[in-house]
PDB file of N, CA, C and O in Angstrom:
ATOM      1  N   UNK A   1      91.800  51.620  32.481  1.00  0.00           N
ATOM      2  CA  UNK A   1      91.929  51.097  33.826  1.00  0.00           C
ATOM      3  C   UNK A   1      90.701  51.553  34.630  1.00  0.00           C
ATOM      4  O   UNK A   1      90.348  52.722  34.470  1.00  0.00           O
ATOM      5  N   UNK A   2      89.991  50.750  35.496  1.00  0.00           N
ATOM      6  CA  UNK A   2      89.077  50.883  36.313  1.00  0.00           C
ATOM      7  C   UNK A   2      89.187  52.445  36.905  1.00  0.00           C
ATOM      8  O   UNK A   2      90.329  52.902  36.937  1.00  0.00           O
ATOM      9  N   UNK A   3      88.427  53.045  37.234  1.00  0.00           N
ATOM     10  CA  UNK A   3      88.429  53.700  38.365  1.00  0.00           C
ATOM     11  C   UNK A   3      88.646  53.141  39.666  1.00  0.00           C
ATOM     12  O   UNK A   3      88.977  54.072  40.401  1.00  0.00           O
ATOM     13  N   UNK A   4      88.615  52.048  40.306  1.00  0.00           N
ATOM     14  CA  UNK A   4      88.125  51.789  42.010  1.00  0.00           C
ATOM     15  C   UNK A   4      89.614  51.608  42.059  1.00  0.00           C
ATOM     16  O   UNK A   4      90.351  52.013  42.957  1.00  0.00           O
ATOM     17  N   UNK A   5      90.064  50.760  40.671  1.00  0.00           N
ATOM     18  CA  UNK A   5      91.903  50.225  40.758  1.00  0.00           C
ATOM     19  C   UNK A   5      92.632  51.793  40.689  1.00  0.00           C
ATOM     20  O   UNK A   5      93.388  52.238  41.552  1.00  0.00           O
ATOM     21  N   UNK A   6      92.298  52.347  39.712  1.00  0.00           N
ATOM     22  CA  UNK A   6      93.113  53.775  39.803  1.00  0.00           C
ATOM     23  C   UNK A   6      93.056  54.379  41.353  1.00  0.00           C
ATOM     24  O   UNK A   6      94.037  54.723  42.013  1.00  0.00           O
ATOM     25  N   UNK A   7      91.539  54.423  41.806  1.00  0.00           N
ATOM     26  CA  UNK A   7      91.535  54.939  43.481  1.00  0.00           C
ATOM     27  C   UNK A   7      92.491  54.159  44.367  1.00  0.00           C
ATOM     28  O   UNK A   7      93.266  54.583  45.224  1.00  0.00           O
ATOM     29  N   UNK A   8      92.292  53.123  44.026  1.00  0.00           N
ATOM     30  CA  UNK A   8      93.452  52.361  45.404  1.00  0.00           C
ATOM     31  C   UNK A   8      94.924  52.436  44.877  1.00  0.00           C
ATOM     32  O   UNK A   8      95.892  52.634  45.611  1.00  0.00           O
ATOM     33  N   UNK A   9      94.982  52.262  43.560  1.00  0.00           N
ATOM     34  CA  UNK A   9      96.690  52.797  43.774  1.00  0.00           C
ATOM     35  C   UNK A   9      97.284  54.273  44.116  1.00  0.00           C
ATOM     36  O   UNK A   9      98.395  54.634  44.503  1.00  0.00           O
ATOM     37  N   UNK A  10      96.466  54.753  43.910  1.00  0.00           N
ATOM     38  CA  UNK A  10      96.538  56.727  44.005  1.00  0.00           C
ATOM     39  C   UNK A  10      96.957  56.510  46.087  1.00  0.00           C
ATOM     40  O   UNK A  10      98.035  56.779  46.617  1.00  0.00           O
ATOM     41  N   UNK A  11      95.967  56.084  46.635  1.00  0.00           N
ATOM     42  CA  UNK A  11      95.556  55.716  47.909  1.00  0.00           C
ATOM     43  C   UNK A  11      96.725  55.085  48.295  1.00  0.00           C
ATOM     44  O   UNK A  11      97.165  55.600  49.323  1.00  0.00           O
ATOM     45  N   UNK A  12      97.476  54.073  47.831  1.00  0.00           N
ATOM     46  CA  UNK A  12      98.505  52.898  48.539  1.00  0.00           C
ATOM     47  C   UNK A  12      99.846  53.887  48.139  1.00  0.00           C
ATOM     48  O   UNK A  12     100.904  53.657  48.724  1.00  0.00           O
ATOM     49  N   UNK A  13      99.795  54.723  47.376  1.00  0.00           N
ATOM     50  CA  UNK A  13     100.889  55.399  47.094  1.00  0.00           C
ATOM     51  C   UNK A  13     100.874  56.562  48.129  1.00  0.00           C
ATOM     52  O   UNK A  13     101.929  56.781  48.725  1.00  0.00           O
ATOM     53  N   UNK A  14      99.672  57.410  48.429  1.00  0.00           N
ATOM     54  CA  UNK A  14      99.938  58.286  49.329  1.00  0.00           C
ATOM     55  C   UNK A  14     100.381  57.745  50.602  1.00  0.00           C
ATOM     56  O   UNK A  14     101.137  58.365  51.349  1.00  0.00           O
ATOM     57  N   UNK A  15      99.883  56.514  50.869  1.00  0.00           N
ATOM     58  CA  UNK A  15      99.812  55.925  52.305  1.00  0.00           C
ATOM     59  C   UNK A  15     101.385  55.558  52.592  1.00  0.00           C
ATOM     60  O   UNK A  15     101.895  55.595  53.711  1.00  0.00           O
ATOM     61  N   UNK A  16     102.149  55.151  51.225  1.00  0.00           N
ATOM     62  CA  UNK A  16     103.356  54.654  51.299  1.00  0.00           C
ATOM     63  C   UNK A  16     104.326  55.994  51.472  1.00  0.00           C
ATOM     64  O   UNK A  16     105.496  55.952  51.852  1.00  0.00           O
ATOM     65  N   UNK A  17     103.839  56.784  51.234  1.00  0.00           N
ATOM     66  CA  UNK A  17     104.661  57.912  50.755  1.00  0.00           C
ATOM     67  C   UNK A  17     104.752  58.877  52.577  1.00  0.00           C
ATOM     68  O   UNK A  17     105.584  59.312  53.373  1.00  0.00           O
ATOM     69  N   UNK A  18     103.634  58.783  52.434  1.00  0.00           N
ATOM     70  CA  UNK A  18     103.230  59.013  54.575  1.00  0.00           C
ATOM     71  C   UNK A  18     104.004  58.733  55.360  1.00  0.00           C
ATOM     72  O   UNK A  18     104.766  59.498  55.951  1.00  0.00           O
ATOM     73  N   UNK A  19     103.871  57.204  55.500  1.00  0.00           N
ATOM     74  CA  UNK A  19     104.236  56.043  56.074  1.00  0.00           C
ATOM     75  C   UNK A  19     105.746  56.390  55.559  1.00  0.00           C
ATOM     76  O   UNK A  19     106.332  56.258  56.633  1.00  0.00           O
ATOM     77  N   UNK A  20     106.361  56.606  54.989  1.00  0.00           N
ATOM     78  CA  UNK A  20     107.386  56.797  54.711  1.00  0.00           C
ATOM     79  C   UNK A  20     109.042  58.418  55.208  1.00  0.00           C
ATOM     80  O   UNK A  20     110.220  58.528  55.549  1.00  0.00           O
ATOM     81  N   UNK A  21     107.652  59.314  54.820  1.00  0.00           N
ATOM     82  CA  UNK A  21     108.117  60.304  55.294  1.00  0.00           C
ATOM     83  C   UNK A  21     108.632  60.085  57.051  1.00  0.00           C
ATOM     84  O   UNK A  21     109.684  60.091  57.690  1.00  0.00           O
ATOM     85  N   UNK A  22     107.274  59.914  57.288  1.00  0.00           N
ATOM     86  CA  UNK A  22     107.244  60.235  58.673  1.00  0.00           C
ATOM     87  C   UNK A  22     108.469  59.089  59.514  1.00  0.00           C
ATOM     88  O   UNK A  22     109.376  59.607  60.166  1.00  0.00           O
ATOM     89  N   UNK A  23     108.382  57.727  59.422  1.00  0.00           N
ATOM     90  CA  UNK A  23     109.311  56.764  59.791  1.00  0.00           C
ATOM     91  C   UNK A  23     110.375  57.576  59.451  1.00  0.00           C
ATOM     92  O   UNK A  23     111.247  57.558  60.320  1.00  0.00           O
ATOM     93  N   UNK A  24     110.723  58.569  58.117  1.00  0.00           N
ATOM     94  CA  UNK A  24     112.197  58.858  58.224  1.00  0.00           C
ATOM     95  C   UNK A  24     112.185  60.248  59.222  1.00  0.00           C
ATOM     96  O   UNK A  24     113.241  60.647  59.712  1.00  0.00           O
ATOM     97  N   UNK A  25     111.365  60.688  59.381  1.00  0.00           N
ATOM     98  CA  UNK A  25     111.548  61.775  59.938  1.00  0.00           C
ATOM     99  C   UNK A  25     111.885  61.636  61.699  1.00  0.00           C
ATOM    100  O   UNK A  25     112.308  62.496  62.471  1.00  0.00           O
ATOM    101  N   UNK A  26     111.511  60.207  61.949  1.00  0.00           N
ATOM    102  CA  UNK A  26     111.223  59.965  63.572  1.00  0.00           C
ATOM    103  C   UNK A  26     112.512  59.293  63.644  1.00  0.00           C
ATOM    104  O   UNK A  26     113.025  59.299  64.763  1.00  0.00           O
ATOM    105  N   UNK A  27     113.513  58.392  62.190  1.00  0.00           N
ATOM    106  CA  UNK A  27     114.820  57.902  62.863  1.00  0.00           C
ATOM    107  C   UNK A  27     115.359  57.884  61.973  1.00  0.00           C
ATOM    108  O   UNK A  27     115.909  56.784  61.913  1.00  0.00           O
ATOM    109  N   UNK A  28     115.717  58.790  60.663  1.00  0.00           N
ATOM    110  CA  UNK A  28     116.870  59.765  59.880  1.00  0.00           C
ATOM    111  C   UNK A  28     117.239  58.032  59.040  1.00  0.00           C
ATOM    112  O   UNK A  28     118.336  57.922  58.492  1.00  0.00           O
ATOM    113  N   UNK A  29     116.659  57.306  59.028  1.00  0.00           N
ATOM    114  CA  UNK A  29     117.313  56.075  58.086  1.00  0.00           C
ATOM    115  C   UNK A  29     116.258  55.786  57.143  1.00  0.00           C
ATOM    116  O   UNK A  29     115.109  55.472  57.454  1.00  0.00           O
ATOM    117  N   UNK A  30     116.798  55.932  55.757  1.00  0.00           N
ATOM    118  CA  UNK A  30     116.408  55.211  54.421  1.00  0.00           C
ATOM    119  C   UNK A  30     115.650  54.288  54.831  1.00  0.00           C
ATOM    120  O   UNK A  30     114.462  54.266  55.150  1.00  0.00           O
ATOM    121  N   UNK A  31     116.820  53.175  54.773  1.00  0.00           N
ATOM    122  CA  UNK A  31     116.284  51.279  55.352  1.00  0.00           C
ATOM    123  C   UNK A  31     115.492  51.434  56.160  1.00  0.00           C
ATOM    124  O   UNK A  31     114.412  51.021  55.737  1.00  0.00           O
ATOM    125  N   UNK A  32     115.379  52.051  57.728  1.00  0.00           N
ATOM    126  CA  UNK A  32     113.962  51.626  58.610  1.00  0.00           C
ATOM    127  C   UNK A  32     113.078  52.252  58.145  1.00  0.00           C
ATOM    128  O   UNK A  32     111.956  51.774  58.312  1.00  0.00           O
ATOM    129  N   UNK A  33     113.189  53.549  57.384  1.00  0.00           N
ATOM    130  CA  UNK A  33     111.547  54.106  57.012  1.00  0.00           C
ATOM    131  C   UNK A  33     111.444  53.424  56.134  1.00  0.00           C
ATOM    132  O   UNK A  33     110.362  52.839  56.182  1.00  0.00           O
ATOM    133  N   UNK A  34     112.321  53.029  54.873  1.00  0.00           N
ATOM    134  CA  UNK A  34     111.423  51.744  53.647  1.00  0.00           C
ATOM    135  C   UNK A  34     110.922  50.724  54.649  1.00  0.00           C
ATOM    136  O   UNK A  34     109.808  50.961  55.117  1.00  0.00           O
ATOM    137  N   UNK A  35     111.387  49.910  54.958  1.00  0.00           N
ATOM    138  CA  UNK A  35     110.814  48.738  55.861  1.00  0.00           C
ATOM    139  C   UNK A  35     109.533  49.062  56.605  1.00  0.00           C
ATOM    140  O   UNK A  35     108.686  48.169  56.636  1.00  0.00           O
ATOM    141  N   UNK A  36     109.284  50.152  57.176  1.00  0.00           N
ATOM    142  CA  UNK A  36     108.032  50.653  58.331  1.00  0.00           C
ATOM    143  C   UNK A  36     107.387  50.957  57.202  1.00  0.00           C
ATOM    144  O   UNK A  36     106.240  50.523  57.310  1.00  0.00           O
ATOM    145  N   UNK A  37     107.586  51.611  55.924  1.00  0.00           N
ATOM    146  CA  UNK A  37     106.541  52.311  54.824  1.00  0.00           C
ATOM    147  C   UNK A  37     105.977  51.026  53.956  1.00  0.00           C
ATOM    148  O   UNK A  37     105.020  51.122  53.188  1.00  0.00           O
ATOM    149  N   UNK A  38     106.822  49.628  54.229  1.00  0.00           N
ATOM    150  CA  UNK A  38     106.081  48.759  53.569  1.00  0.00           C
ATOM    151  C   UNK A  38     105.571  47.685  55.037  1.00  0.00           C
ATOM    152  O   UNK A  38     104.385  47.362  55.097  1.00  0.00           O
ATOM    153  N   UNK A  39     106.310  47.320  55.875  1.00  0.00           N
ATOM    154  CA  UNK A  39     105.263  46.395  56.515  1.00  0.00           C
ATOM    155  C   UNK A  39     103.785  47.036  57.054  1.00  0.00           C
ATOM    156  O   UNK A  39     102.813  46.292  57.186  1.00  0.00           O
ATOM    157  N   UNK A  40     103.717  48.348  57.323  1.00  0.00           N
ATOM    158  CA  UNK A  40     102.715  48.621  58.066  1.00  0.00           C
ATOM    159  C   UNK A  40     101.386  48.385  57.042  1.00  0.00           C
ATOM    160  O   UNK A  40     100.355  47.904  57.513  1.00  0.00           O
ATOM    161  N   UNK A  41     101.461  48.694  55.841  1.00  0.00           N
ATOM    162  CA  UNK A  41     100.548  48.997  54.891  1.00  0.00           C
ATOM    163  C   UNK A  41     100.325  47.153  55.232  1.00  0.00           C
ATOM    164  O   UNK A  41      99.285  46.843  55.813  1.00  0.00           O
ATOM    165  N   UNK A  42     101.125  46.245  54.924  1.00  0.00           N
ATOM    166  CA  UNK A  42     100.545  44.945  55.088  1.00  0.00           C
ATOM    167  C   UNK A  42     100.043  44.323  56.410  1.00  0.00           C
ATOM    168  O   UNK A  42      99.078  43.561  56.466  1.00  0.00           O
ATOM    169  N   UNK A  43     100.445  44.536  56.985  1.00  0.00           N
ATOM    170  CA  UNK A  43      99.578  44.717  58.510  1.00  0.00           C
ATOM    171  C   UNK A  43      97.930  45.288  58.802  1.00  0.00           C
ATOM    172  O   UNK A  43      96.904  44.901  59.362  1.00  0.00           O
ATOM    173  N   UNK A  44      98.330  46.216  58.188  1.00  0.00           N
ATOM    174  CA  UNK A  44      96.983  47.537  58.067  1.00  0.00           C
ATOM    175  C   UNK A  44      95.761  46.852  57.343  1.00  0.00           C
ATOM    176  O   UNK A  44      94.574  47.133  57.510  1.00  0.00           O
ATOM    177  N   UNK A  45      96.351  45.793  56.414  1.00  0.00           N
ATOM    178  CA  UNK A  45      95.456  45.528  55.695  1.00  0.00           C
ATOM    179  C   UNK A  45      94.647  44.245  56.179  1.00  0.00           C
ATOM    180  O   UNK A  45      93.452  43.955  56.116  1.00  0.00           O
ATOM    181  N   UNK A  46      96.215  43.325  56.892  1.00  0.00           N
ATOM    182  CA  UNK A  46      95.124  41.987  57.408  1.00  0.00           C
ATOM    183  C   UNK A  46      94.099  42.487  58.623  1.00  0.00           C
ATOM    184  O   UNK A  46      93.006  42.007  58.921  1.00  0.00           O
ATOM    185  N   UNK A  47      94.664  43.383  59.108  1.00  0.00           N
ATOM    186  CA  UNK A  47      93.818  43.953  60.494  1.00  0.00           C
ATOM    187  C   UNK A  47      92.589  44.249  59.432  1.00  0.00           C
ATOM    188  O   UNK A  47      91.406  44.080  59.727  1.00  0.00           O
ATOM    189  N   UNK A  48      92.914  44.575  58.542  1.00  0.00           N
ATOM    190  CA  UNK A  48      90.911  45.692  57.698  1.00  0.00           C
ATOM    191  C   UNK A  48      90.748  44.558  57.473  1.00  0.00           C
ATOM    192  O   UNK A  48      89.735  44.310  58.127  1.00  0.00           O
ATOM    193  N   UNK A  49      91.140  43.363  56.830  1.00  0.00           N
ATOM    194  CA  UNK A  49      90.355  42.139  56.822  1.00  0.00           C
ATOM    195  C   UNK A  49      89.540  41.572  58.008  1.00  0.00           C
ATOM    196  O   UNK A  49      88.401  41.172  57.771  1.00  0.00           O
ATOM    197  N   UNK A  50      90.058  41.503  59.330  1.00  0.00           N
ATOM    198  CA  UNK A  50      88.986  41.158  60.396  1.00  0.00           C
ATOM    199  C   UNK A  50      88.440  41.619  60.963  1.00  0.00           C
ATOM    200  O   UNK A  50      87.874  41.218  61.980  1.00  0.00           O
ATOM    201  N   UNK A  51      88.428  43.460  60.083  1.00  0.00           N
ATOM    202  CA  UNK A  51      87.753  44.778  61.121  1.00  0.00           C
ATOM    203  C   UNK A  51      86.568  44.398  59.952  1.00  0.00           C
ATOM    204  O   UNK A  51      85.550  44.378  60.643  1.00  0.00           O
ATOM    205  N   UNK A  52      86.196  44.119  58.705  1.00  0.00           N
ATOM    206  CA  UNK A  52      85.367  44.111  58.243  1.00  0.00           C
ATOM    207  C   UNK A  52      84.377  42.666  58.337  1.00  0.00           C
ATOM    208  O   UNK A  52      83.186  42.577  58.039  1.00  0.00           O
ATOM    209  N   UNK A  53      85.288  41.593  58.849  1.00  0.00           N
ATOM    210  CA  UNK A  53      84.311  40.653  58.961  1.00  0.00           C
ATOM    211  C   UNK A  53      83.640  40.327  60.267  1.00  0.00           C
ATOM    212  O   UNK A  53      82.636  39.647  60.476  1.00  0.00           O
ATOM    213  N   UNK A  54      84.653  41.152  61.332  1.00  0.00           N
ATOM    214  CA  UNK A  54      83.643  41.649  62.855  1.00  0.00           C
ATOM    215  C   UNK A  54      82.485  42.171  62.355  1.00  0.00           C
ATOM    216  O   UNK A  54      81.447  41.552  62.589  1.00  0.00           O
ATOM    217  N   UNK A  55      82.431  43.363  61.598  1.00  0.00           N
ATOM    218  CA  UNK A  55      81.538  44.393  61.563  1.00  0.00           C
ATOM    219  C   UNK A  55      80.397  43.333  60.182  1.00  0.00           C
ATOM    220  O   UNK A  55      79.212  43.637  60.043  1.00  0.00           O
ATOM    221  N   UNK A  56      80.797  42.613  59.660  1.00  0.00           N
ATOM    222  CA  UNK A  56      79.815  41.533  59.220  1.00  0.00           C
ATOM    223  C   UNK A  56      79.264  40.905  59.652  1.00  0.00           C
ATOM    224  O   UNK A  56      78.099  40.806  59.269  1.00  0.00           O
ATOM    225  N   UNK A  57      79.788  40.012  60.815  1.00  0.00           N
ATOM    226  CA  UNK A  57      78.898  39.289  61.795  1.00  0.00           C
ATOM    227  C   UNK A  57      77.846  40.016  62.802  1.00  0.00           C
ATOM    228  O   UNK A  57      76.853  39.425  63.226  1.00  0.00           O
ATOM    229  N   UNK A  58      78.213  41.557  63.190  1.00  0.00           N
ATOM    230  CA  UNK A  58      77.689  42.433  63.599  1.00  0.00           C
ATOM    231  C   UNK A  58      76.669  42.608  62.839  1.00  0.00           C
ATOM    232  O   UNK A  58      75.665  42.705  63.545  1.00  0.00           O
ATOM    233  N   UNK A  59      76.338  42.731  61.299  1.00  0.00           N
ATOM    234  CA  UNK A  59      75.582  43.195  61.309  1.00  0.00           C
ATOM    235  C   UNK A  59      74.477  41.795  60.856  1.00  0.00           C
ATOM    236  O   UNK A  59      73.352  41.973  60.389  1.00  0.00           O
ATOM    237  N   UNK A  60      74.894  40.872  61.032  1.00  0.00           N
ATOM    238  CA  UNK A  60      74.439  39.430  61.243  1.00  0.00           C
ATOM    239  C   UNK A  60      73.128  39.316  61.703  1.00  0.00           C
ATOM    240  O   UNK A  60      71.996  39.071  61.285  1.00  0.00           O
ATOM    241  N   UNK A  61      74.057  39.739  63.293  1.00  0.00           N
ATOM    242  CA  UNK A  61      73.653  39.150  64.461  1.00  0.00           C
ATOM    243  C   UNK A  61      72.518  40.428  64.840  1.00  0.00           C
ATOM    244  O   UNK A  61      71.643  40.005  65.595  1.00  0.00           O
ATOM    245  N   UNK A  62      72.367  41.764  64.507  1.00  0.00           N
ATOM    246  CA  UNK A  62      71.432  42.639  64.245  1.00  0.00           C
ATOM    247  C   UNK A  62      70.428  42.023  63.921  1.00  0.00           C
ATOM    248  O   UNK A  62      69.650  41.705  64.820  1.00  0.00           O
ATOM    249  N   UNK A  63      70.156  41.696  62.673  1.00  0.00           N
ATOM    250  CA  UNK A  63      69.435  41.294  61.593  1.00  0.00           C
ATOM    251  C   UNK A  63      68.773  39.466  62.280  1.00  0.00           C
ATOM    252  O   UNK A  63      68.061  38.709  61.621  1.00  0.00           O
ATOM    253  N   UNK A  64      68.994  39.350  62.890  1.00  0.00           N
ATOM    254  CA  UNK A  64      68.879  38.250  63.581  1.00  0.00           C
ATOM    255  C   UNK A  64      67.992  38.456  64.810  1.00  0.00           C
ATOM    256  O   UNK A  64      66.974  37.785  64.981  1.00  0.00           O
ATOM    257  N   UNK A  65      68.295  39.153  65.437  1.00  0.00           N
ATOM    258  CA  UNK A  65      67.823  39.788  66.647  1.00  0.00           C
ATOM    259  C   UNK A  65      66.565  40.349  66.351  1.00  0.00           C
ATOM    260  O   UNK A  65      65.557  39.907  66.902  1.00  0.00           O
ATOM    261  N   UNK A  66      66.491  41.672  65.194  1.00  0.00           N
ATOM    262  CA  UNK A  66      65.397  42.137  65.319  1.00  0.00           C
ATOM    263  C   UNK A  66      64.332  41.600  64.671  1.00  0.00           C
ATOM    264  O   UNK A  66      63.367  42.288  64.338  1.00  0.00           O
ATOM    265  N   UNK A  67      64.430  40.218  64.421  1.00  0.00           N
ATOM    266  CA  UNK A  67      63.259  39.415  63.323  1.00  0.00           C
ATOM    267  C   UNK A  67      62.519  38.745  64.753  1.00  0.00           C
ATOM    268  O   UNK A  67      61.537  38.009  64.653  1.00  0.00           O
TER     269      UNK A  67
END
């Protein structure tokens, strides 16, 4: 198995496991911390999808500028 795939599941497991604890720790229920330990991670991720293609056009529009 890849390394980058081994890094991101190692990574989506701590994050779930986080995300998990803590939701149970803030309202003592199984069901809402599973639910908060899985939507947020999918959320988290479409948001990194348009935090990285801001910061693409950013560096665009740099590269544009200083020519």
């Amino acid at each position: 198995m890849p390394t980058d795939l081994i890094k991101t599941l190692t990574y989506l497991s701590i994050h779930l496991t986080i995300g998990f604890s803590v939701a149970y720790a803030m309202t003592g229920s199984v069901a809402l911390a599973g639910g908060i330990a899985i939507i947020e991670p999918c959320i988290n991720a479409v948001a990194f999808f348009f935090h990285e293609k801001a910061w693409k056009r950013l560096g665009t529009r740099r590269k544009l500028l200083a020519v």
